[in-house]
MOPAC internal coordinates of N, CA, C and O (Angstrom, degrees):
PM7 1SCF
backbone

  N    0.0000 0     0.00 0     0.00 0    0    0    0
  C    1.4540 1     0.00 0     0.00 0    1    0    0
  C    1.5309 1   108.78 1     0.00 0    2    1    0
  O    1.2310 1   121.56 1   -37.40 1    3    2    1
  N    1.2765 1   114.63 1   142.60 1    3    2    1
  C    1.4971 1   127.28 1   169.66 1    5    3    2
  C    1.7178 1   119.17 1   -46.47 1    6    5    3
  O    1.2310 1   116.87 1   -28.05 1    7    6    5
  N    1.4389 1   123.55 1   151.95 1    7    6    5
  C    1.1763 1   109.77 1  -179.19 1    9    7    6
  C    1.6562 1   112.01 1   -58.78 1   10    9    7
  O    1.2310 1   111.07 1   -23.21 1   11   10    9
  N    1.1529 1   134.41 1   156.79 1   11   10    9
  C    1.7220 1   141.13 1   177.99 1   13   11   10
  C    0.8899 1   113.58 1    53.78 1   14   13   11
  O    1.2310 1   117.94 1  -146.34 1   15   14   13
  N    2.0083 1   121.52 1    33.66 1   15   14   13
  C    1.4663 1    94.01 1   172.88 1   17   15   14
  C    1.4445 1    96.67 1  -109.48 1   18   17   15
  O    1.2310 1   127.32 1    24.18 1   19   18   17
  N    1.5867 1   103.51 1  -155.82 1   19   18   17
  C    1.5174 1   103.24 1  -179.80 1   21   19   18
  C    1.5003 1   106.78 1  -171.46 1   22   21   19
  O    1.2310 1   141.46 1   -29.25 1   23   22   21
  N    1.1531 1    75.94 1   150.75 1   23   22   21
  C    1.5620 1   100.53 1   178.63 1   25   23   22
  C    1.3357 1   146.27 1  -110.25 1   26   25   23
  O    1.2310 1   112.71 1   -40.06 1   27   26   25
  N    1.3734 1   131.36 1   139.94 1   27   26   25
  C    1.1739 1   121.87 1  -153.23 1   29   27   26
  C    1.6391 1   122.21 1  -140.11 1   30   29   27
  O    1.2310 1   117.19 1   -67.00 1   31   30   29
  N    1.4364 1   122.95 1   113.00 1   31   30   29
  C    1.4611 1   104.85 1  -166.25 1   33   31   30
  C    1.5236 1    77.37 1  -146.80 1   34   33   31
  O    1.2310 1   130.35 1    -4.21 1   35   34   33
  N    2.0424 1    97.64 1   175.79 1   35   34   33
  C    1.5597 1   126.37 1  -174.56 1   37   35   34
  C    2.0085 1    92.83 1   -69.03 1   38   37   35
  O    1.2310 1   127.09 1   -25.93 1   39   38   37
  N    1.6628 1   103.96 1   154.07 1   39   38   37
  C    0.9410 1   113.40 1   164.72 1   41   39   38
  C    1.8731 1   115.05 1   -43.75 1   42   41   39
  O    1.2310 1   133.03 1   131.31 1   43   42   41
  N    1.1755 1    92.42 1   -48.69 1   43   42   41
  C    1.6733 1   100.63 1  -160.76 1   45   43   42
  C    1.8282 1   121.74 1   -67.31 1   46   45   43
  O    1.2310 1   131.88 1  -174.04 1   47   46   45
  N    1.7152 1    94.66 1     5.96 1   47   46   45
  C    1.6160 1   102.62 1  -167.23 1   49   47   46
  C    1.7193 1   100.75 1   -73.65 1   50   49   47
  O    1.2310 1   120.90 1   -12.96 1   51   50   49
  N    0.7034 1   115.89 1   167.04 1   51   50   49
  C    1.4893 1   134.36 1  -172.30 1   53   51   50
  C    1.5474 1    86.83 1  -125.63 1   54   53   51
  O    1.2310 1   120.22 1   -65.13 1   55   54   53
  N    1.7180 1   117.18 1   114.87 1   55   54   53
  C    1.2478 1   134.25 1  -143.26 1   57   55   54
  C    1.9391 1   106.70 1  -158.64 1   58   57   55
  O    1.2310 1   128.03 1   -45.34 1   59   58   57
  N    1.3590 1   102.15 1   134.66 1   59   58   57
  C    1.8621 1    90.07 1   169.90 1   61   59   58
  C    1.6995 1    99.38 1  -152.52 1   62   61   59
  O    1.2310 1   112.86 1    11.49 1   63   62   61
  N    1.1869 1   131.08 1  -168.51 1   63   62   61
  C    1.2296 1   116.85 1  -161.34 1   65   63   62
  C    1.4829 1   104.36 1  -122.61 1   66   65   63
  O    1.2310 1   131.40 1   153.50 1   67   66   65
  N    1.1236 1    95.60 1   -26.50 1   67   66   65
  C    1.7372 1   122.04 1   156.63 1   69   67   66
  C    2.0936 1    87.01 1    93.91 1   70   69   67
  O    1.2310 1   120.78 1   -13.97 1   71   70   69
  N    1.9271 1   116.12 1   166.03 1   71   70   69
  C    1.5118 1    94.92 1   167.85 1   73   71   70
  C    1.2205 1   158.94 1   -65.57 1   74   73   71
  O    1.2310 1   120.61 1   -50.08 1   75   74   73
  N    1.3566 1   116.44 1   129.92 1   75   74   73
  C    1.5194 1   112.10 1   177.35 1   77   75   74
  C    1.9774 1   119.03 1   -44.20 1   78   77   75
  O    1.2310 1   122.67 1   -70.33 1   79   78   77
  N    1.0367 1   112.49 1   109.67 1   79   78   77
  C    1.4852 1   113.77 1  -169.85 1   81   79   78
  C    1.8345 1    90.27 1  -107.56 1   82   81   79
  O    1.2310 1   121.77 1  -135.92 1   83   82   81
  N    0.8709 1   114.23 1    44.08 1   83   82   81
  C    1.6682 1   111.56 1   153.28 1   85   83   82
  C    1.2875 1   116.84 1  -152.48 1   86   85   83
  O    1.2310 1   126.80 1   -22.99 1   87   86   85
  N    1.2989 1   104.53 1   157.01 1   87   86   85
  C    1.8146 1   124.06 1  -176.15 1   89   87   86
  C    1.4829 1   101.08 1   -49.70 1   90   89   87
  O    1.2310 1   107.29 1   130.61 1   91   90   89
  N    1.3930 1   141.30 1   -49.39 1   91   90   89
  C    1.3476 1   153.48 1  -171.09 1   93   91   90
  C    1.2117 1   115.88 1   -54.87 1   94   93   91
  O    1.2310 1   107.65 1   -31.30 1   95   94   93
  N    1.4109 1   140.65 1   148.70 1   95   94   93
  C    1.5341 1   124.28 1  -171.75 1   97   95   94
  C    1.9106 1    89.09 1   -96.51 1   98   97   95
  O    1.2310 1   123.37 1     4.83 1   99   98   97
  N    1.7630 1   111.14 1  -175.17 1   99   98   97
  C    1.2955 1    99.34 1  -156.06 1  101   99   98
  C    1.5080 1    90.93 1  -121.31 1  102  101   99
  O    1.2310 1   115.74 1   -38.83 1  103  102  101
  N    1.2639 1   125.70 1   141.17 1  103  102  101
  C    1.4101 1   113.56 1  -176.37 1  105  103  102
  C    1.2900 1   107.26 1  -109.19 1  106  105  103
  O    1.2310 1   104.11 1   -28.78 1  107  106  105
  N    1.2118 1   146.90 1   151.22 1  107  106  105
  C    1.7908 1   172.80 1  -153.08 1  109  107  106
  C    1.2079 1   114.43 1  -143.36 1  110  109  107
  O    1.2310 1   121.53 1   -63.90 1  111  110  109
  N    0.9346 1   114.67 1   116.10 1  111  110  109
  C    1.4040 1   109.44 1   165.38 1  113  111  110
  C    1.8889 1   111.30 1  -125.90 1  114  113  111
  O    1.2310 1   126.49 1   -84.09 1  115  114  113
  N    1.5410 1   105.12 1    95.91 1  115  114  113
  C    1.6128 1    88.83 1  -178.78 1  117  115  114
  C    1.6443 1   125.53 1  -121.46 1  118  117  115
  O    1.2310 1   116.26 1   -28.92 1  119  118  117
  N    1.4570 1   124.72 1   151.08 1  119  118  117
  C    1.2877 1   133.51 1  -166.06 1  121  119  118
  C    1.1193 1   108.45 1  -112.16 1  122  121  119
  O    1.2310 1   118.54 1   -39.28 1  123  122  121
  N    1.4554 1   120.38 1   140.72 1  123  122  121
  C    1.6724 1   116.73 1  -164.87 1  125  123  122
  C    1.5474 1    91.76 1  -147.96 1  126  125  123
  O    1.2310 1   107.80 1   -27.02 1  127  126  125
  N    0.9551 1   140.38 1   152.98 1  127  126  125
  C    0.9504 1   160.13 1   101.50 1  129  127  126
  C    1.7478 1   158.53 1   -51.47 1  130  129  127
  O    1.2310 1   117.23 1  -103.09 1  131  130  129
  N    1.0575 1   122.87 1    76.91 1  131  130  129
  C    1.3364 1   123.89 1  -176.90 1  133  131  130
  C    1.5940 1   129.85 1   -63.83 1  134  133  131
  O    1.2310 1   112.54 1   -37.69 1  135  134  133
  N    1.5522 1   131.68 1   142.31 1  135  134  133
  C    1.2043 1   122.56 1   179.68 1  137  135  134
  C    1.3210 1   116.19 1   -64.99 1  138  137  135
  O    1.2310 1   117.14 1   -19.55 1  139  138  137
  N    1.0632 1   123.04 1   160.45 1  139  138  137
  C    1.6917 1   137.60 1  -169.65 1  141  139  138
  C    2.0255 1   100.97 1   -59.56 1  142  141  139
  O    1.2310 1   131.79 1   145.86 1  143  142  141
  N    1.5987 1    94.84 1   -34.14 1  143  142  141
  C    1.3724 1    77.84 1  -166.65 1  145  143  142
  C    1.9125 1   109.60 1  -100.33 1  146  145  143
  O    1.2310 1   126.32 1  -147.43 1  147  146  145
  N    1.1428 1   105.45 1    32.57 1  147  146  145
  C    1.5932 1   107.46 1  -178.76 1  149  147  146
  C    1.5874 1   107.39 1   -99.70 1  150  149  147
  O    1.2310 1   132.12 1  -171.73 1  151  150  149
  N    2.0563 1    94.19 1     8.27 1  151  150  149
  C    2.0026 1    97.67 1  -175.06 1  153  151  150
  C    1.1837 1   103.32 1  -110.85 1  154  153  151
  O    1.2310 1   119.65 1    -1.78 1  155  154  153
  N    1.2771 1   118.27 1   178.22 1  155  154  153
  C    1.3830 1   119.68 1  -178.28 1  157  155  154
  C    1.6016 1    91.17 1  -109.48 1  158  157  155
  O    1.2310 1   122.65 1   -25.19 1  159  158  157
  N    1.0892 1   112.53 1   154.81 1  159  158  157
  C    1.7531 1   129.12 1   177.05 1  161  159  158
  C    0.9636 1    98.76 1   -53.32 1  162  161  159
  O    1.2310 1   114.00 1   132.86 1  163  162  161
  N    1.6239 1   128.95 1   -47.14 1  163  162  161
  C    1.5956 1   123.29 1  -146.93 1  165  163  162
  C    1.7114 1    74.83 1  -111.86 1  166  165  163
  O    1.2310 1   123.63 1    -7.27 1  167  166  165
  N    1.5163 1   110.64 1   172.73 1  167  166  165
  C    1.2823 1   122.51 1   151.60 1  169  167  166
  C    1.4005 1   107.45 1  -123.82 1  170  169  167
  O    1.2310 1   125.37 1   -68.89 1  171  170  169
  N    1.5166 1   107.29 1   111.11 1  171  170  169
  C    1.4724 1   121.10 1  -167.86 1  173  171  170
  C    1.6749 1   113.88 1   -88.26 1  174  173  171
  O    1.2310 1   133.58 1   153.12 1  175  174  173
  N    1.4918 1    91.35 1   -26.88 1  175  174  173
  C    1.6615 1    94.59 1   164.92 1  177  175  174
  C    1.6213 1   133.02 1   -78.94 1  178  177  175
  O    1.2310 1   128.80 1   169.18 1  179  178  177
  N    1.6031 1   100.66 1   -10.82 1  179  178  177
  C    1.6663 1   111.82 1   151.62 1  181  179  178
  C    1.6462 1   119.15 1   -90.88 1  182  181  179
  O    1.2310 1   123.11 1   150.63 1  183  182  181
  N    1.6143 1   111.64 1   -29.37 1  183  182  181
  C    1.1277 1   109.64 1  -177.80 1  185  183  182
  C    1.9708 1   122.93 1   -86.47 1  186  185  183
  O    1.2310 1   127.22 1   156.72 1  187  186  185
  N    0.8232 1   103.71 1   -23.28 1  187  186  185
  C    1.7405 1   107.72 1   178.34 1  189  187  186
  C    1.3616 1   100.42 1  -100.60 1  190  189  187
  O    1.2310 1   120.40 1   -63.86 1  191  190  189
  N    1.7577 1   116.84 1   116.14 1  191  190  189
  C    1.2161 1   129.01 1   174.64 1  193  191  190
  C    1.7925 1   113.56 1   -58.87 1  194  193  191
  O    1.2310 1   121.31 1   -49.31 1  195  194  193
  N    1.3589 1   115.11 1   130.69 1  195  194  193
  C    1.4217 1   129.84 1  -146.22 1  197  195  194
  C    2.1050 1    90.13 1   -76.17 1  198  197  195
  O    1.2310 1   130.38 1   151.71 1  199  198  197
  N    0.9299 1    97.59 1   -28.29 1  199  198  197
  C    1.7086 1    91.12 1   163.51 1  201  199  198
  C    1.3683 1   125.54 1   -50.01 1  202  201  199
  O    1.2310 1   131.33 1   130.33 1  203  202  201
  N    1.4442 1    95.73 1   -49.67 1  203  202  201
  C    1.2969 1   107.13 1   160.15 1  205  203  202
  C    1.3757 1   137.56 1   -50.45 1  206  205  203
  O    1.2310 1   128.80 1   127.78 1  207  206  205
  N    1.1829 1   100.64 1   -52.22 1  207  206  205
  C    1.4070 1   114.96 1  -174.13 1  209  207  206
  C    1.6290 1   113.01 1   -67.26 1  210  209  207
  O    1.2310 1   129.24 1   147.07 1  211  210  209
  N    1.8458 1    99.80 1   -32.93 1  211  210  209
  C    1.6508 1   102.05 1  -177.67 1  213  211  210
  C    1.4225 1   121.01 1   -56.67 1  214  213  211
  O    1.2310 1   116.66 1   157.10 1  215  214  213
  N    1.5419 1   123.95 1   -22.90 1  215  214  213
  C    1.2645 1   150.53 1  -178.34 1  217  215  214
  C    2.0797 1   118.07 1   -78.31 1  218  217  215
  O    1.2310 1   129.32 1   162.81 1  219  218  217
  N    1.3718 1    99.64 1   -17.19 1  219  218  217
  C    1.4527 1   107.44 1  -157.61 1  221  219  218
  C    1.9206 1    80.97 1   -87.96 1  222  221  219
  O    1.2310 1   128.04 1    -8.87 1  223  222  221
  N    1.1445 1   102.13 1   171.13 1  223  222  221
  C    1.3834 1   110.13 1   178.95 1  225  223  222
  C    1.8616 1   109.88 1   -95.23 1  226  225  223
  O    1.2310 1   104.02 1   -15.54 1  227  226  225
  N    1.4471 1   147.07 1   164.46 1  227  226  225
  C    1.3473 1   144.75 1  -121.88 1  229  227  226
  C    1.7662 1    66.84 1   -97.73 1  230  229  227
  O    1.2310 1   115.58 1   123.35 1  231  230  229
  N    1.3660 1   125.99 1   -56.65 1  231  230  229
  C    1.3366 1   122.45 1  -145.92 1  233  231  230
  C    2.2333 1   104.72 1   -43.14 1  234  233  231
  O    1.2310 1   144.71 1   128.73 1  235  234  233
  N    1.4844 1    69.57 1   -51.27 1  235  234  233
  C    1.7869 1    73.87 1  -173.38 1  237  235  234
  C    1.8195 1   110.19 1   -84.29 1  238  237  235
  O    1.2310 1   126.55 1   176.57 1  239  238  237
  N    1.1582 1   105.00 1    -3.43 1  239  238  237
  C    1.6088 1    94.78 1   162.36 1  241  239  238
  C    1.5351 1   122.10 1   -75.86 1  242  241  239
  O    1.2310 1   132.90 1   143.61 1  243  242  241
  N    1.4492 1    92.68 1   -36.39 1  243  242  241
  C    2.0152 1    89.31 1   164.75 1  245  243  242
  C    1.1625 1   117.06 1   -80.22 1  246  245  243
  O    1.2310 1   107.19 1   163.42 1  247  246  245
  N    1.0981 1   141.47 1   -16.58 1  247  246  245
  C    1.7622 1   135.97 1   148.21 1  249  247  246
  C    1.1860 1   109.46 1   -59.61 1  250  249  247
  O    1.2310 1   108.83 1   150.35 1  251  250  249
  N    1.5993 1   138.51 1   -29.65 1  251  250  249
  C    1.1020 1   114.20 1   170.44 1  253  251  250
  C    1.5498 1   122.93 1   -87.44 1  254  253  251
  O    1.2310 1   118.50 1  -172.63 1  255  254  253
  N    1.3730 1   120.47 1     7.37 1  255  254  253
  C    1.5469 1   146.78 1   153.94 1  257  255  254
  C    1.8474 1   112.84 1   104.25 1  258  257  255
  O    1.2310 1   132.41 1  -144.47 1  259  258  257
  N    1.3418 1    93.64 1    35.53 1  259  258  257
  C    1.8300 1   100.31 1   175.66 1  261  259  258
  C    1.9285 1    84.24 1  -103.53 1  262  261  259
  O    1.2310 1   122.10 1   -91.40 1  263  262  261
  N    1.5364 1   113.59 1    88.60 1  263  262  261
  C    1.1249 1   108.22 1  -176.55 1  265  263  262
  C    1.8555 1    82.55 1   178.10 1  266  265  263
  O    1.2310 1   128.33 1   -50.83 1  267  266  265
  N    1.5612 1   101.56 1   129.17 1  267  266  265
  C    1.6750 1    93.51 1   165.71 1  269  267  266
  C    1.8018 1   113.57 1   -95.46 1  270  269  267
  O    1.2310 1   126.96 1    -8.72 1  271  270  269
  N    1.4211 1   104.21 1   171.28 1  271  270  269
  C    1.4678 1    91.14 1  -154.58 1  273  271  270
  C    1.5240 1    86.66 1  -112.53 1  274  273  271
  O    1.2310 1   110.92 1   -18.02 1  275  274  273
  N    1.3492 1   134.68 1   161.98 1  275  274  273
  C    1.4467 1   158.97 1   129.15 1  277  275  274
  C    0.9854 1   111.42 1   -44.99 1  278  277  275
  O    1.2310 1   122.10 1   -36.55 1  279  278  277
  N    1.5262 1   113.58 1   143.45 1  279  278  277
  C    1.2010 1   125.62 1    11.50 1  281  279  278
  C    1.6839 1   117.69 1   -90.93 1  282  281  279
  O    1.2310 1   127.40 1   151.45 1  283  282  281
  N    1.4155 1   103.37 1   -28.55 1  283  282  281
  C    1.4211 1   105.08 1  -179.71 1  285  283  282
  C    1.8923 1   116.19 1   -78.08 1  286  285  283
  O    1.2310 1   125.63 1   171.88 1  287  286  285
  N    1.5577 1   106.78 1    -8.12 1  287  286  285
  C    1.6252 1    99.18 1  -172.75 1  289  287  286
  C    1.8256 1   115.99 1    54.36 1  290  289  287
  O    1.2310 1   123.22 1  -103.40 1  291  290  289
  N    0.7778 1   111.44 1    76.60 1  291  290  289
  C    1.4589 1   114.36 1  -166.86 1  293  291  290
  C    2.0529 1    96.87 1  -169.73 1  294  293  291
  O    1.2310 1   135.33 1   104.34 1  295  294  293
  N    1.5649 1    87.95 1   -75.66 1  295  294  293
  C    2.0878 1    83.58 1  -175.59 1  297  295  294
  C    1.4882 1   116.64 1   -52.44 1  298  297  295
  O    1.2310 1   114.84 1   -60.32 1  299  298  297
  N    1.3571 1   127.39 1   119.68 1  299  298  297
  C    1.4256 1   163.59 1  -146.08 1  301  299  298
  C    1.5396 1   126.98 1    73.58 1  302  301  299
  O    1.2310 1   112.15 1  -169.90 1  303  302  301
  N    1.4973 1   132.42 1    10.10 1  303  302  301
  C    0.9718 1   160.99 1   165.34 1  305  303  302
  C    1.6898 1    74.16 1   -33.59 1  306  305  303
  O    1.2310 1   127.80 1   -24.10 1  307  306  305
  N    1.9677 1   102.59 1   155.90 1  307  306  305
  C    1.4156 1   142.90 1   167.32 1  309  307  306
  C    0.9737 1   128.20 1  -150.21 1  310  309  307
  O    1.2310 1   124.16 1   -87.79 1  311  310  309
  N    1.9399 1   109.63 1    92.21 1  311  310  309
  C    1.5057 1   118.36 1  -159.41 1  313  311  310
  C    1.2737 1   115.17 1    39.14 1  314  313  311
  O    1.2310 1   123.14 1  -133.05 1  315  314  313
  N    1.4989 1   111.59 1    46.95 1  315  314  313
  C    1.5928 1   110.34 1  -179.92 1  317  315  314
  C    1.2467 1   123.96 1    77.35 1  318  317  315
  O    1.2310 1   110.53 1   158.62 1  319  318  317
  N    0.9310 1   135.41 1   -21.38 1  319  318  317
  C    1.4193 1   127.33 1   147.18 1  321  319  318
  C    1.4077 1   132.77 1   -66.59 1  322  321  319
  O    1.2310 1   117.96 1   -12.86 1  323  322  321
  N    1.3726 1   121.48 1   167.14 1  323  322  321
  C    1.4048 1   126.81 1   177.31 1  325  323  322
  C    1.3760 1    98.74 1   -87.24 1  326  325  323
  O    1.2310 1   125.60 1   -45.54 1  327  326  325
  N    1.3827 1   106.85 1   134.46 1  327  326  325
  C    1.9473 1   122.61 1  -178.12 1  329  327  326
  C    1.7572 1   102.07 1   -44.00 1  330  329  327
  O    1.2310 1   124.68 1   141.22 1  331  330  329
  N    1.2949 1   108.63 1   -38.78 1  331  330  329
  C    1.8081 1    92.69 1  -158.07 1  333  331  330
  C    1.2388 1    93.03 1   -76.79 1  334  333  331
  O    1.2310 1   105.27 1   163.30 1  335  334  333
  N    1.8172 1   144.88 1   -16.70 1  335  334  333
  C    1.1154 1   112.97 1   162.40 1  337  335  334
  C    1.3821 1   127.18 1   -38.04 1  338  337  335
  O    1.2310 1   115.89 1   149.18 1  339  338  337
  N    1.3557 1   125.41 1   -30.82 1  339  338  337
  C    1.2351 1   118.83 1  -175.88 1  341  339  338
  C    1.5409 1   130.81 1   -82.43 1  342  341  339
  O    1.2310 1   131.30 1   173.58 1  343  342  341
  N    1.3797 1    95.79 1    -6.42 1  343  342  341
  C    1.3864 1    80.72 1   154.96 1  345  343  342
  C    1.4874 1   142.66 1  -106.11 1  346  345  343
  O    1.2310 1   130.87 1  -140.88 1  347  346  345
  N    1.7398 1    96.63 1    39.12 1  347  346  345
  C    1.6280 1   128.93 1   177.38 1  349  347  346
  C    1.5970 1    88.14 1   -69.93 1  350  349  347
  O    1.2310 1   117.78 1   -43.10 1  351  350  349
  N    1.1355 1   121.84 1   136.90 1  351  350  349
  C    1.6165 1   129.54 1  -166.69 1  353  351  350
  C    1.9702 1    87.62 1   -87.04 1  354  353  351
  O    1.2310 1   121.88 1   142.50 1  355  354  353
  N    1.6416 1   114.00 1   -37.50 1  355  354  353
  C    0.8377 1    97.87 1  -177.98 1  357  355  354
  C    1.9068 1   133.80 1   -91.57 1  358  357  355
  O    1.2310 1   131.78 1   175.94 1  359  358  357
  N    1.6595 1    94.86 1    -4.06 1  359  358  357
  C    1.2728 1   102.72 1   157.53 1  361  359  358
  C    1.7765 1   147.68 1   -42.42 1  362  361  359
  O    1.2310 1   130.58 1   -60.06 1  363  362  361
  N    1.2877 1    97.20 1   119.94 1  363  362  361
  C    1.4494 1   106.27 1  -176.36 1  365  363  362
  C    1.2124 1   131.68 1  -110.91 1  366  365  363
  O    1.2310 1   100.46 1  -124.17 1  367  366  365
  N    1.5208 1   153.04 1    55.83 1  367  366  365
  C    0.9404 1   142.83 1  -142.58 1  369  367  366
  C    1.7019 1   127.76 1   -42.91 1  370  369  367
  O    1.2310 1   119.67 1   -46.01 1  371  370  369
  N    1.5215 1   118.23 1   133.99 1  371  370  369
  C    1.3830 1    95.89 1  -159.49 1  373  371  370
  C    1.3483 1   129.09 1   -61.21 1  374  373  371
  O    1.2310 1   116.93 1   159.25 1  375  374  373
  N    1.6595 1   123.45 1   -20.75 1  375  374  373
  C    1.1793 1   134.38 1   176.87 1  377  375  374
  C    1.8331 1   114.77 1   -62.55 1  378  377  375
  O    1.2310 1   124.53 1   177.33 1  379  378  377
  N    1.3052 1   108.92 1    -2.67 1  379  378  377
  C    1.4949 1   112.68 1  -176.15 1  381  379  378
  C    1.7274 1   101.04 1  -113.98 1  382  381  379
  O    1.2310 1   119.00 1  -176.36 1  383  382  381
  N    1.5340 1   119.52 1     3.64 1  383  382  381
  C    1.4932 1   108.94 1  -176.72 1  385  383  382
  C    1.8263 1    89.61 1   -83.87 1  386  385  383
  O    1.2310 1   120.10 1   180.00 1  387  386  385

């Protein structure tokens, strides 16, 4: 594709970007959207203080959604990481350095 254009297809396409053939790295920028019901009512990963949570055992940390979900492993992702990184005391997400 030409520089600034863009592209646009259904979640469900089976899609690749094919190789980068230049010296330059390639930048992405993508927006997704999830259905209403793939959330939990509450958000337990804003609402239960992560002190807390460091103490709970793994079972109930993925009920409280520091766990990515299937089939694609992607929905609860954090800036690309897996949620329980965050509760590395010394974790920083890179968009906040």
């Amino acid at each position: 594709m030409p520089p600034g254009a863009i592209c646009l297809f259904q979640g469900t396409l089976l899609h690749g970007g094919g190789a980068n053939r230049t010296d330059a790295p390639r930048l992405a920028f993508t927006n997704q959207y999830c259905e209403p019901w793939a959330r939990p009512q509450e958000n337990f990963f804003l609402g239960v203080p992560k002190e807390k949570v460091r103490g709970m055992s793994r079972e109930m940390q993925i009920l409280l959604g520091y766990e990515l979900l299937r089939p694609a492993n992607i929905m609860g992702q954090v800036s690309g990481y897996h949620p329980i990184k965050t509760l590395d005391p010394d974790f920083v997400l890179p968009i906040l350095r």
